[in-house]
N, C-alpha and C positions, 0 to 999 in steps of 0.2 A: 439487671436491676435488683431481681431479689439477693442476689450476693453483695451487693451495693450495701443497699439497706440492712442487712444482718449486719455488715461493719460498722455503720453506723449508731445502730442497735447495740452494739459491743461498746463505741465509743461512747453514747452517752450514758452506759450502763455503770460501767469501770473506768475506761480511763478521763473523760471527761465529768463524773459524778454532781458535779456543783451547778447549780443555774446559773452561775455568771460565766460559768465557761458555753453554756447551750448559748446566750445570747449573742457571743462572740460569733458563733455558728450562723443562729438564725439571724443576723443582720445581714448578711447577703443573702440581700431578699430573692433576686434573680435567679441565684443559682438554685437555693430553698425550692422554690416554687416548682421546679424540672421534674423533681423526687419526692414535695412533701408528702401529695396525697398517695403513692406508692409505698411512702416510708411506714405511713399511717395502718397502711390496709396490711404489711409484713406483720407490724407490729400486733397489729391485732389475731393474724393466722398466729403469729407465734402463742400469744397467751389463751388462745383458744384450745391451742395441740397440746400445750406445755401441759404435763404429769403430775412436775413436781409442785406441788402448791406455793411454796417460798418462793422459787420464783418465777410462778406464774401472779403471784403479786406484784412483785418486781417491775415486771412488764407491764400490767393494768397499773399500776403507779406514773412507773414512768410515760406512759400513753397521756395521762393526765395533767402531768406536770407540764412535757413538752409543750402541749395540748396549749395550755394556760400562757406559758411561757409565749409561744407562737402569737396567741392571739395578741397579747398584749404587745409585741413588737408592731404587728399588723396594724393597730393602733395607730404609734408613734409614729409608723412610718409614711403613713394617710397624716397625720397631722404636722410633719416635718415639711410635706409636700404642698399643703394649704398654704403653708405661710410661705417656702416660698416662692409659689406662684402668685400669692397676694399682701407682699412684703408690705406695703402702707398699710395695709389693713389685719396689722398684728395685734392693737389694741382690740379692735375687734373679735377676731381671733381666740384671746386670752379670754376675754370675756363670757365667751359662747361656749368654752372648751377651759376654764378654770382645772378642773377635776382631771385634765387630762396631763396637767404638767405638774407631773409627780417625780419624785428624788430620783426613779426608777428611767422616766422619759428622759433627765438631763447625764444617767450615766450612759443613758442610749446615743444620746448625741457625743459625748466623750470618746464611745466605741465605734462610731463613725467616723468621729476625727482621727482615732488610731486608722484606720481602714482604707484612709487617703496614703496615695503612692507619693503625692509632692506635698511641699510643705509650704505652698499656696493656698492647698485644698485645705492641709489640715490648720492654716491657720483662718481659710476664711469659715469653715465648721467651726471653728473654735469661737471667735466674733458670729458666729450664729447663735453660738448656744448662752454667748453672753446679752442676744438681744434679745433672745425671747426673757433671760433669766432676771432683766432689765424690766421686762412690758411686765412681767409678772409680780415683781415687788412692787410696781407702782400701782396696779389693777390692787390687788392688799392693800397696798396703804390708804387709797380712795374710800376700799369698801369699809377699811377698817376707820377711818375718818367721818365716812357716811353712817356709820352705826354709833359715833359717839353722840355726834348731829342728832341721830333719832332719837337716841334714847335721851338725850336733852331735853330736846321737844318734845317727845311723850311727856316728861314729866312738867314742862312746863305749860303742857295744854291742860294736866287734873290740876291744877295749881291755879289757870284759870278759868276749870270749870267748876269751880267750887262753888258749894249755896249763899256762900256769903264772904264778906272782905278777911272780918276774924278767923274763916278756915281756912282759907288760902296761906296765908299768913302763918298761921300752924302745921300746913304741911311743909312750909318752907323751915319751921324751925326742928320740925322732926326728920327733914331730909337732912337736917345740917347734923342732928345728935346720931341719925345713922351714918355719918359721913357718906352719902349719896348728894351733899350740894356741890358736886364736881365743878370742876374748873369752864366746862362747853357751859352745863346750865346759868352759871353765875356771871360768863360772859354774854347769853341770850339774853337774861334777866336785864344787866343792864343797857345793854345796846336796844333793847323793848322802851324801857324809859327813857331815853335817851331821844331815842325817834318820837315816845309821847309828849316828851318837853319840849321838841323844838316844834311839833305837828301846831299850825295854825287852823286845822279843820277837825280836828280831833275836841269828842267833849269833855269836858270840864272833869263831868265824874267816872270817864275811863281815864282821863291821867291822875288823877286821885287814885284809882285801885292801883295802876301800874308804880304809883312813887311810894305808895303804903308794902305792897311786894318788894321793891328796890330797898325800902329799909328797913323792912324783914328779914330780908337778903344779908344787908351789912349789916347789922345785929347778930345773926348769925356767924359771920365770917371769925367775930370774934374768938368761938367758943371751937370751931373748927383748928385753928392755929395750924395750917398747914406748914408741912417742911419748907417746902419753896419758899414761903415770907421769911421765916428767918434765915434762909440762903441768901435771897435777898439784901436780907439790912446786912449780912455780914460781907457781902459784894459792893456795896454801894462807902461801906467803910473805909473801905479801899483805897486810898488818894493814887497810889500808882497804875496808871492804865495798862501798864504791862503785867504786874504784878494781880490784877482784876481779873487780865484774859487769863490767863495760867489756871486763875481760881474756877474761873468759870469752864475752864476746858477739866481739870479736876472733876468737879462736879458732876461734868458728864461723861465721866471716864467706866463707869460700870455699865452703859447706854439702859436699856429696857428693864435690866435686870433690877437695877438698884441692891444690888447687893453691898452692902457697906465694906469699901476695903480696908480705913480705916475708921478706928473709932474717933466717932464726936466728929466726922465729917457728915456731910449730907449730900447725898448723890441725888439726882432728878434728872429728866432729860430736855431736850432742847425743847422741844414742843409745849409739854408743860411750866417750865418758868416761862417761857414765851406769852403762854395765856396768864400765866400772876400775874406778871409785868403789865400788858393791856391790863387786865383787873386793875392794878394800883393806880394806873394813868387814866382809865374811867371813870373809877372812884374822886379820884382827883380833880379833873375836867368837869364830870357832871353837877357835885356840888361840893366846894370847897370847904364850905362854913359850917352845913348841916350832916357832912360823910359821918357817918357811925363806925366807919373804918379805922382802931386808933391806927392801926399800924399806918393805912392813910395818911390821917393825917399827922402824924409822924414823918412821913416822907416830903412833905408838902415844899419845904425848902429848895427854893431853885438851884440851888447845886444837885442837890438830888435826885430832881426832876429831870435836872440834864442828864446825870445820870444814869439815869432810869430809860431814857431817852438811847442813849449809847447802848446803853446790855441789847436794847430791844434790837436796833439798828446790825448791832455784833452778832447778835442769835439769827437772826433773819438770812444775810449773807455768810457765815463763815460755818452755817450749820442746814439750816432749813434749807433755804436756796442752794446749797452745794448738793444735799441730798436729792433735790429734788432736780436738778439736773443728771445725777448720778442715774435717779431712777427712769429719766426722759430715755427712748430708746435711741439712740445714737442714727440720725441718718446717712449717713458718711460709710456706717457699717453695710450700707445694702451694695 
């Protein structure tokens, strides 16, 4: 065993030098586990005897590395075995154990798909690591959905815990001059009045504050002038339906980034014109006569209602809903 381990010792000294090659190694756990704590105990006789100081670093280095490297395999390999012993219960899973599906855990499952002899194995590895990689952008997208959520409603709860109607009202026009009146709050805002206008149980002077905030709200919209509205009016221009999706597949051709590819275009993505569009069609529904929204009522014409009506219908299915399928975990794959 100890000449075992001294070649080993050699190999991950020099000819294997790199951590991606040790991982190649320590993935076969089984065989790992026969020699590790042997290999462990050489390594340590060795840097203990060793003279030379250079490399008796060497060896206390690489003890450590291994070390780190091991453990973190040990990890992935306890967490490859959770799920799948408890394949429905992957959501869960991701959840409880976020922090543990790192770039590092999906090249681990990569090197397990190398490490299949048939290419059953390694394609049902491979549809494994596409279903955790699946549960995992959707676990993201929720939370990161759930924190726009929050931080909407944090600010629309100091908005209405304010001492009086006139402050409220001013923190909505100073959230709008910091552009902090995002798209989640202004869709809360109105969907708030919206429920107070139609509430038969609700009093008189709580829909009064809510319809006073609502056209704080659109007053401000103005001054805001987001990109999206005028992507909009320039989508809505449009008379060719074919010639509409192209623009609007454009549009969200840079996705998250918004990096402008060309100039005097305007990129956005699915999600966000999605909530302008509700905005415009709320604006619109709620009250047609008194909106403060020009751009509103600018669109008010039933061509463009229909319109408006289509983008929303197009973004949902040919974007949203496809992603969100994309991101659903495949059950077919278990």
């Amino acid at each position: 065993m100890t000449q075992f381990c001294d070649k080993m010792i050699e190999v991950f000294l020099h000819e294997k030098p790199q951590s991606k090659d040790w991982r190649k190694i320590l993935v076969f756990r089984d065989e790992w586990k026969k020699y590790r704590q042997s290999f462990y105990n050489r390594l340590q006789v060795r840097a203990d005897t060793e003279k030379d100081a250079t490399i008796k670093q060497k060896l206390g280095s690489l003890a450590r590395k291994i070390r780190k490297v091991d453990d973190e395999i040990e990890v992935y390999t306890d967490l490859v075995e959770e799920i799948q012993q408890n394949p429905m219960d992957i959501d869960a899973i991701v959840a409880k154990r976020r922090k543990e599906f790192t770039g590092e855990f999906f090249r681990y499952i990569n090197t397990l798909s190398e490490t299949c002899e048939s290419l059953e194995d390694r394609d049902a590895m491979a549809r494994f690591g596409t279903r955790c990689l699946s549960a995992v952008s959707a676990y993201d997208n929720a939370i990161r959905s759930l924190q726009e959520l929050e931080g909407a409603q944090s600010k629309f709860d100091d908005i209405l815990n304010s001492s009086s109607l006139e402050v409220a009202c001013e923190k909505v026009r100073s959230l709008a001059k910091a552009k902090e009146l995002d798209s989640s709050l202004i869709l809360l805002i109105n969907q708030t009045w919206a429920a107070a206008k139609g509430s038969k149980t609700m009093k008189s002077e709580t829909k009064e504050i809510m319809h006073q905030i609502y056209k704080a709200t659109q007053k401000s919209l103005k001054n805001i002038a987001p990109p999206e509205i005028k992507l909009l009016k320039y989508l809505l221009n449009i008379i060719d339906p074919e010639e509409r999706f192209s623009a609007l597949a454009t549009a969200f051709s840079p996705g998250d980034q918004r990096e402008a590819k060309e100039a005097g275009v305007i990129y956005t993505t699915p999600k966000e014109l999605h909530k302008w569009i509700k905005i415009m069609l709320d604006a619109h529904q709620l009250n047609k006569e008194e909106t403060e929204m020009r751009d509103a009522r600018s669109m008010a014409d039933p061509v463009v209602i229909q319109r408006l009506f289509i983008l929303k219908e197009t973004i949902e299915e040919e974007y949203l809903n496809r992603q969100a399928n994309q991101d659903a975990p495949a059950e077919s794959n278990e």
